[in-house]
N, C-alpha and C positions, 0 to 999 in steps of 0.2 A: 801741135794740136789745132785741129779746125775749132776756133772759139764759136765762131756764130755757130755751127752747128750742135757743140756741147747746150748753147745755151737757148736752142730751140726746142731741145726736149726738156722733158720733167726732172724732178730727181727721183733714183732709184735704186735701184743695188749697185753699181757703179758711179754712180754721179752726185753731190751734194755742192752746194752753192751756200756761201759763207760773208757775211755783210761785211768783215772785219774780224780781229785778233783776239775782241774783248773776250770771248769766252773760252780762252784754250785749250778746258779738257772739254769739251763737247767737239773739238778740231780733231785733240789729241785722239779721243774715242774713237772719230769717222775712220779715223788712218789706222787706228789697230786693227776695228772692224774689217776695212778695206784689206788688209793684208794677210789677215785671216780666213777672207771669204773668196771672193772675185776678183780682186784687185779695184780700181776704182780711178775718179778722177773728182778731188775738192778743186772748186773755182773762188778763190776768195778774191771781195772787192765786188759781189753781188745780191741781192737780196732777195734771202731765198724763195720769200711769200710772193714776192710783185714780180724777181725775173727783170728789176732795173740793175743797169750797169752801174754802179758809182763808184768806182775804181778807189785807189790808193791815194793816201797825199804821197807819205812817206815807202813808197814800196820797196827801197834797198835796205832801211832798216828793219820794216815789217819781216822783208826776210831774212834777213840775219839773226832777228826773234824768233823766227818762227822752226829754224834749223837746228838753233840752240834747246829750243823748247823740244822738238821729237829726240836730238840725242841723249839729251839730260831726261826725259820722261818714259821712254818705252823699250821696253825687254823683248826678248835680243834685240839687239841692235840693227834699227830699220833706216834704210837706206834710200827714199823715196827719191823719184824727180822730180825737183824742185825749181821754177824758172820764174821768171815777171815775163808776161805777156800785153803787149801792146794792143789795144780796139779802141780804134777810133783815137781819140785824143786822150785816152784814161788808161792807165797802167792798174792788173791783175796780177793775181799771186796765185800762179796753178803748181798743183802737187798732186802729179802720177805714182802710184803704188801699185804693184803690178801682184800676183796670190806670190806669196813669201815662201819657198822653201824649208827658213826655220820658224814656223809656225807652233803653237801658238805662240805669237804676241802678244804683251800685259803689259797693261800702265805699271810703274814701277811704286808710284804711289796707294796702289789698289794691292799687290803683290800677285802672284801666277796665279792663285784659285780663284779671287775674287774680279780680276782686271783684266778680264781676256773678255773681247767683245765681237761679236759676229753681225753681219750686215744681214737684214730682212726688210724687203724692199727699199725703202726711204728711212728705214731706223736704225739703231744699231741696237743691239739686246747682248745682255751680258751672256757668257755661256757658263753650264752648270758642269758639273765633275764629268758626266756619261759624255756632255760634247767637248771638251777638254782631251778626253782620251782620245775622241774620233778624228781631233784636228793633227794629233800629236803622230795617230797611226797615218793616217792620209800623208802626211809630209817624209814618212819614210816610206810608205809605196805595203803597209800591210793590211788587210783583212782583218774586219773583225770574226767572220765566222770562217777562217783559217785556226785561229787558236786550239789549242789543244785543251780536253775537260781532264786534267791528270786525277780529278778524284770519279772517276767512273771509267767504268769498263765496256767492251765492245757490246757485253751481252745487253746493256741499256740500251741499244738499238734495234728497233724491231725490225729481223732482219727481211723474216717474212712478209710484213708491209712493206718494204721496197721492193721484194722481189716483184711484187702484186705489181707496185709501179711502173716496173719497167717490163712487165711481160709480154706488152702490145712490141717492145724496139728487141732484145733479146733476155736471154736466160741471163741472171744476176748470179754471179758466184762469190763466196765471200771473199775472194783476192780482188775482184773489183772497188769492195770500200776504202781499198787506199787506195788505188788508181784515181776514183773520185772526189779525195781528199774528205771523204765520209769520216776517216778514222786517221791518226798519223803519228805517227811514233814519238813519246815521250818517256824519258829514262829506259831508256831499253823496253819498251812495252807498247802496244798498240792501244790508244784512247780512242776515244771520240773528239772531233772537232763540235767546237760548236755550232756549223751548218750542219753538219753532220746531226747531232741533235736536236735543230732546229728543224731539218727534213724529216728525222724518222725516228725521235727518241720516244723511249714508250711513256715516260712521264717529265714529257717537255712542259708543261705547267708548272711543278715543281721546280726546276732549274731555272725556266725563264714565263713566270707567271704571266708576261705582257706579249706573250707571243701568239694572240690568238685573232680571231676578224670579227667583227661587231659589223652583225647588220640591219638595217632600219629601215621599214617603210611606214613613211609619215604623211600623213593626209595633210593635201594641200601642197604650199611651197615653205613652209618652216616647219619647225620640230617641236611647235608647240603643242603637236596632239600626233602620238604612236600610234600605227595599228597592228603593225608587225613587229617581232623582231626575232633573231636568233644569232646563237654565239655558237663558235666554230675552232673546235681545238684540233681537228683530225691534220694528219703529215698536210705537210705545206700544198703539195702536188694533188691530193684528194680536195683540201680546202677550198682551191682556183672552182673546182665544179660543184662544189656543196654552194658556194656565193655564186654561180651562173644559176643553180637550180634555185635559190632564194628570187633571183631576180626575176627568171622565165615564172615563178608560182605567182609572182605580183606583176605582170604582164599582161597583154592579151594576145591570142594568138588567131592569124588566118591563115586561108590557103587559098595560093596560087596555083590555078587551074591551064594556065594557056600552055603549058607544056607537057608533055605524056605523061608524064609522072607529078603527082601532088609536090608541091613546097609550102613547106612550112612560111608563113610572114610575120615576123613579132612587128610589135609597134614601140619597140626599143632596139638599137644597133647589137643585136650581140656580140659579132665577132670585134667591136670596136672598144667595149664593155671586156670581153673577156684580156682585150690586148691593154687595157688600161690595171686590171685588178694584178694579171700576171707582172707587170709592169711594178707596182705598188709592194708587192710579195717579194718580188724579186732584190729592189732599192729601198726597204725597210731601215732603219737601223734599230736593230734591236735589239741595242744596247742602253736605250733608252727604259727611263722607270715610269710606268703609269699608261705605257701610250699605244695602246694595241692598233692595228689597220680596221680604220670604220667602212662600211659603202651606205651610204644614203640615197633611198630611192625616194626622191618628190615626184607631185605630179608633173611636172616638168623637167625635170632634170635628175640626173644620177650623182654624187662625189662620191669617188674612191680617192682616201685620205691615207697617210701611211706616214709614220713619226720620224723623223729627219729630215735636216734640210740638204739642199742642193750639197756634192762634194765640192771641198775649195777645188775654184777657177772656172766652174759651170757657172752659166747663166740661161735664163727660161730662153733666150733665143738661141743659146749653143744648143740645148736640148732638143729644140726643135728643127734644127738645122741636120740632126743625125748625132751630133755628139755623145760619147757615149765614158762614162766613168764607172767601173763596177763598184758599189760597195762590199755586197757578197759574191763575194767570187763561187765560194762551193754550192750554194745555192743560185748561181746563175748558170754554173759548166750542169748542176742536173736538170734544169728545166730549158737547157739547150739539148740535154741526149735525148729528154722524153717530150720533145718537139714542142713544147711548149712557148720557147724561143727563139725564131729563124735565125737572127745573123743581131748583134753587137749594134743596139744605137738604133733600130729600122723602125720599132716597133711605135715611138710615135711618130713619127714620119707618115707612117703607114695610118694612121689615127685621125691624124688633119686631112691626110690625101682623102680616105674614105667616107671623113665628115662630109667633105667639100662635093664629091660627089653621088653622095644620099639626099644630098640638097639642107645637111642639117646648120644650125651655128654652127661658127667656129666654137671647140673646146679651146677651154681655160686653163690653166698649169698657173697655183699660185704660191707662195707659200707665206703659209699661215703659224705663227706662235713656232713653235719646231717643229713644223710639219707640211710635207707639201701635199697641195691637194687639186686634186683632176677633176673637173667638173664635165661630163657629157651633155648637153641639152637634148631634149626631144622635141621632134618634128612637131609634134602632135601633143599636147595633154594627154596625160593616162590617169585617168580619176579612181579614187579606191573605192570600190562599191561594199559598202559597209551591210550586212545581212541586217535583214528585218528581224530579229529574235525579242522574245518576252523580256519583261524585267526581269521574272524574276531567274530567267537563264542569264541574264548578261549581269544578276547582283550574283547569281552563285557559282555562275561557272565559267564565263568569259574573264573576268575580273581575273581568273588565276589561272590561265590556260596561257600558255605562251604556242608556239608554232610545233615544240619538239612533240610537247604533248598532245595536240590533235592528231599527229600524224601517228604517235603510237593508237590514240584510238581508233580511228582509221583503220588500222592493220589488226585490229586485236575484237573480231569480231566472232569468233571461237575462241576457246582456252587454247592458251600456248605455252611452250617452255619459253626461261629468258634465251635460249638458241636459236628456237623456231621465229620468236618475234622479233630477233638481231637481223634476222636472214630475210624477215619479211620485210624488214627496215633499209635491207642493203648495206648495213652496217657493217665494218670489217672489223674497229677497233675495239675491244671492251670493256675499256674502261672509260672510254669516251660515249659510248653506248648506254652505261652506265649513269655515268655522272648526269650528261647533255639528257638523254630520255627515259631511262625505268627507274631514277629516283625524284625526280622530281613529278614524274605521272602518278606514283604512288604519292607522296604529300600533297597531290593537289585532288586526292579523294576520288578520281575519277580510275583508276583503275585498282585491283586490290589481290592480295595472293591466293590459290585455294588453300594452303596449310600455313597457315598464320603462324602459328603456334610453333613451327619450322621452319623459318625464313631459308637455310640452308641446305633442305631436302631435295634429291636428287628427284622425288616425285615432283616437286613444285612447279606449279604454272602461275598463269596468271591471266583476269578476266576484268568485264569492264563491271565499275559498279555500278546502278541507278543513277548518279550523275551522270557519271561515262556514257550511260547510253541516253541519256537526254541529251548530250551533248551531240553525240555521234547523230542522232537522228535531225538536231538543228543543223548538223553541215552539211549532210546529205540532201536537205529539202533546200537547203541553199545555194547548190551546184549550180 
């Protein structure tokens, strides 16, 4: 080990610096983390806050403590490098942990659910049941959206929304959704996998209620004041372009004239934006409880966040080097067929290269609580221009108006069926159509049915009410 150079850097997901022995489950901790995560390297005999050397008195017995103490204290049995190292005239105690094979590791006095610890930058953080499982499949080499759904059948997959998917690359047939690992044999039977229902279940909400994108744009640089937002259930592959059309509606847009033909100019990277959400989508774990994929648009800056952390043995500069680990496989081999994906590991590669050459910051890659999150910067500020409207429209009808519902009234400027205005909407899914915009435009007063008295009538349309059209005419003078 080069010492002077360990001890030129910080500590971090790899590195921790140790004054002495006295504290040994906070050592013990750093090494299960360590070998849990990225592997790592403790220097003990230095302090961690100041970074002075003040080496060992006793370092042969220190470690011969300190060897008794990992064998007697950690589950399975961890095997670290352990040596005294010589600088200067002071003798250290370094201890190399390389990512462990039989993972997870638990303090023995904690027992396997509660003493399994994972490294997040400079910390170590206990891990919960969902990341337990994640460590346990990673170290035998399986997939979580490989598994099989034994309690649901092929027909839960909406066969005709993929077909829709794939009909730009070719014709979908249903012997293709095993080929894809969409679906795969369980007791003699064909199921669904869970990327498979992740990609194209019709009531993927139910199975996996956190499987959805949460997007935000918030005035300013914090999120102490919303002005947008909308949530995002449709197949994973439609979602990548509902979160680009979020982002292009809170945009600004020009055009480049010096060449024969018009180009479009946003004043946000798209293609770098779309290579970061895809990205996000694709290395989700979403196996996780509570933690759907957020994008936050500031005026400065974008994060696309997505719940998991790095797989054991990545670290942010493997990632940025090209390295590439899949967590979902089934959901990485479809969004490599429908180009979504060039090639394994490129796609942030290709993210810093095109920063750097837009002239923008470098992006960030950090990770945060169980989640990593990507931060893009902007060239430029993009400020939210907030419309000039009356009180008494912004106490009665901004106040409960989200994004889905203007765009229904937008579109519903004659009576329509719920067909006709699915169609106007671009809509393919209908229950997503449903949930996400014709019931919450009708509870928010602003649109209303012509047969009330028939919600289920084959005649039934639907039209804006005197809110609806207060509203529609605040957005239209606001264009």
């Amino acid at each position: 080990m080069n010492i002077n150079e360990l001890i030129r850097h910080e500590e971090g997901k790899t590195l921790e610096f140790k004054r002495d022995l006295s504290s040994p489950r906070n050592i013990l901790k750093t090494l299960t983390a360590f070998s849990n995560t990225a592997g790592g390297v403790l220097l003990i005999g230095i302090e961690d806050a100041t970074k002075n050397v003040l080496g060992l008195e006793n370092a042969l017995d220190e470690e011969e403590r300190l060897c008794s103490l990992i064998a007697d204290s950690i589950e399975p049995r961890l095997v670290p490098n352990v040596e005294l190292v010589a600088w200067q005239d002071k003798t250290l105690l370094a201890v190399e942990v390389y990512p462990s094979g039989s993972r997870p590791h638990w303090l023995k006095s904690e027992g396997p659910m509660r003493g399994v610890y994972v490294r997040l930058g400079s910390t170590n953080r206990q891990a919960d049941v969902d990341l337990i499982q994640e460590l346990r499949r990673s170290a035998i080499g399986a997939a979580f959206d490989e598994q099989a759904l034994p309690e649901m059948e092929i027909g839960d997959l909406d066969f005709n929304g993929a077909v829709t998917c794939f009909s730009r690359q070719r014709k979908l047939v249903k012997k293709d959704l095993e080929t894809l690992r969409l679906v795969t044999k369980h007791q003699g039977r064909l199921v669904p996998t869970v990327g498979g229902f992740l990609l194209f279940g019709k009531e993927r909400k139910a199975a996996f209620p956190d499987a959805w994108i949460q997007c935000g744009r918030f005035i300013g640089s914090s999120k102490s004041k919303i002005f947008d937002h909308t949530e995002i259930y449709d197949h994973l592959p439609v979602a990548v372009e509902q979160v680009m059309d979020f982002l292009k509606k809170h945009a600004m847009r020009g055009a480049d004239l010096s060449e024969l033909h018009r180009r479009d100019v946003w004043s946000i990277p798209l293609s770098i934006l779309r290579e970061a959400v895809v990205n996000a989508v694709v290395h989700a774990d979403y196996s996780q409880k509570g933690a759907p994929i957020r994008v936050s648009f500031f005026d400065d800056r974008i994060e696309i966040e997505n719940p998991g952390i790095l797989l054991p043995g990545l670290t942010m500069d493997d990632i940025r080097q090209g390295v590439s680990k899949l967590r979902n496989r089934v959901i990485a081999r479809v969004f490599r067929e429908l180009d979504l994906i060039e090639q394994w590991g490129s796609g942030i590669r290709r993210i810093f290269e095109e920063a750097q050459q837009l002239g923008l910051p470098e992006p960030q890659m950090v990770e945060i609580g169980m989640r990593v999150r990507f931060i893009v910067f902007l060239k430029e500020a993009v400020s939210v221009t907030t419309p000039e409207v009356t009180t008494e429209v912004n106490a009665e009808v901004n106040a409960e108006v989200n994004a889905e519902v203007k765009s229904v009234i937008e579109h519903l400027s004659d009576e329509l069926t719920r067909r006709e205005l699915q169609e106007k909407l671009g809509l393919k899914h209908d229950e997503y159509f449903r949930k996400a915009y014709l019931l919450p435009s009708l509870e928010s007063g602003c649109i209303e049915m012509t047969i009330p008295d028939k919600p289920n009538s084959r005649l039934q349309k639907y039209r804006l009410t005197k809110k609806g059209k207060q509203l529609l005419t605040v957005q239209v003078a606001n264009k």
